[in-house]
C-alpha distance (Angstrom), angle and dihedral (degrees) to the residues before:
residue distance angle dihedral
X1 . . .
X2 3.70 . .
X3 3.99 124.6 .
X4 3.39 126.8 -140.3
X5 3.94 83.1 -119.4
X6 3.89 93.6 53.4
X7 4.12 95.8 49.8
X8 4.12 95.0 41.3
X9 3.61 89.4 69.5
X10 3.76 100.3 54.0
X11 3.47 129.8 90.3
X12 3.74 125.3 -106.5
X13 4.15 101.5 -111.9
X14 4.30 79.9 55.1
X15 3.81 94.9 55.3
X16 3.40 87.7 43.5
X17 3.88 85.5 53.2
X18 3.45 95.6 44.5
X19 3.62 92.4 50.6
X20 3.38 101.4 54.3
X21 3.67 89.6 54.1
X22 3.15 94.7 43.4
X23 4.36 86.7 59.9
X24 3.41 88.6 51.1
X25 3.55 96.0 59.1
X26 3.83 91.3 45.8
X27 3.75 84.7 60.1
X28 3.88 100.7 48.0
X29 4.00 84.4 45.0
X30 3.69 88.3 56.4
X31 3.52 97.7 45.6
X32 4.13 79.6 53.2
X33 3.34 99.0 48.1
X34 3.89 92.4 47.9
X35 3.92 94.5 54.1
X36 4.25 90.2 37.6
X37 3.76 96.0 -113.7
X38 3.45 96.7 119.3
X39 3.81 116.2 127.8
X40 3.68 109.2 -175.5
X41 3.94 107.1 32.3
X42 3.77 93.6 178.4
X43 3.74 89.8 68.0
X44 4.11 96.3 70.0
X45 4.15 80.0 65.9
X46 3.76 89.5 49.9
X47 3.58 102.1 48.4
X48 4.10 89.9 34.7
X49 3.61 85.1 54.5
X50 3.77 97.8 43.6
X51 3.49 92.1 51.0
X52 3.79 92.4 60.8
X53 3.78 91.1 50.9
X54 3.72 90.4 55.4
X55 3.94 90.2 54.2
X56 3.34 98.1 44.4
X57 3.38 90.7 53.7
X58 3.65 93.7 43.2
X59 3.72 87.9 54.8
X60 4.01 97.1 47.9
X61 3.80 88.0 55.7
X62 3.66 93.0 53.5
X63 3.84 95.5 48.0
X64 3.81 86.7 47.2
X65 3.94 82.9 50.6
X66 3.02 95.2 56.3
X67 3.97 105.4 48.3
X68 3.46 80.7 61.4
């Protein structure tokens, strides 16, 4: 899982990165969780979770943008 630490040091086109893969593993795990092959159920929290770091950082950076 990635800390708050880990993602405030990375640059904006790498979130960006990492977000979109991160949504497309949120959709394969939903596609496993809807036929019941999902091994590791814990990880929809994780990436759900992760996800919302990412934009919340995302959208910090752009308000601090744009006071500038």
């Amino acid at each position: 899982m990635a800390k708050k630490e880990n993602l405030s040091v990375t640059s904006d086109d790498q979130l960006a990165t990492q977000l979109s893969e991160l949504k497309r593993e949120q959709f394969n795990l939903r596609f496993q969780s809807a036929t019941n092959q999902l091994e590791k159920p814990s990880r929809v929290k994780e990436v759900r979770r992760t996800i919302a770091r990412i934009k919340t950082l995302q959208s910090a950076r752009a308000r601090e943008a744009a006071k500038a």
